[in-house]
C-alpha positions in Angstrom: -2.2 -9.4 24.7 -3.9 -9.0 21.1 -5.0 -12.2 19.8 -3.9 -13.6 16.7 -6.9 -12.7 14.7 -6.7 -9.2 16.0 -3.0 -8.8 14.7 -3.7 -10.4 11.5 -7.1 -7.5 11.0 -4.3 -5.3 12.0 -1.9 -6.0 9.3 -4.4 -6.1 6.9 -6.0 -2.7 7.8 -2.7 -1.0 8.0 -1.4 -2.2 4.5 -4.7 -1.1 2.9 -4.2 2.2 4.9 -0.4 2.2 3.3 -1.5 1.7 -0.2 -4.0 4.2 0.6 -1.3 6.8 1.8 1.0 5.8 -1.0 -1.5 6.6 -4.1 -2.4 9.6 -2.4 1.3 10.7 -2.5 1.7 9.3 -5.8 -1.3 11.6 -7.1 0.2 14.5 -4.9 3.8 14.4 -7.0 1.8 13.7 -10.6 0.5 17.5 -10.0 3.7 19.2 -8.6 5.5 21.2 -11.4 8.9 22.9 -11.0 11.0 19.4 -10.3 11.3 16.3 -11.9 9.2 13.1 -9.6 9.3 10.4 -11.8 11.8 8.7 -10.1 10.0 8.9 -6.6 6.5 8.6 -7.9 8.1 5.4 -10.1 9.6 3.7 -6.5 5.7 4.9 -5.4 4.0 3.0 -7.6 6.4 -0.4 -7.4 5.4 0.4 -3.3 1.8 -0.1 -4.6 2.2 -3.3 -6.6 3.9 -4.6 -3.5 1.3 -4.1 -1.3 -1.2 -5.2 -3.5 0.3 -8.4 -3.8 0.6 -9.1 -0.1 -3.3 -8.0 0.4 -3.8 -10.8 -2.7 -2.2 -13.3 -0.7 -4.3 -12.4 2.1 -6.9 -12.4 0.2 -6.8 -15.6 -1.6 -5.5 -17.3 1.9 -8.4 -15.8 4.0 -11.2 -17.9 1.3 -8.7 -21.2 1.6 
């Protein structure tokens, strides 16, 4: 059984791996032509600011 520093690491690696994944998608659809992305690369980048704002409440918690 992981111990509760290794599942908070965890979290933490895997959301900067997701926002990592996401922008890469978001930068994939900016430079597809033929169809009209905004709306996904728009719920993309609201994905980002999400996930951002949970690693900034890590963040701030893990220098409390």
């Amino acid at each position: 059984m992981p111990s509760a520093i290794e599942l908070i690491v965890s979290g933490y690696v895997s959301l900067n791996d997701l926002r990592m994944q996401r922008r890469k998608q978001a930068m994939e659809l900016k430079a597809r032509t033929g169809f009209d992305w905004r709306t996904t690369i728009q719920q993309i980048e609201e994905d980002i600011i999400v996930i951002e704002a949970g690693l900034a409440q890590l963040d701030g918690a893990a220098t409390t």
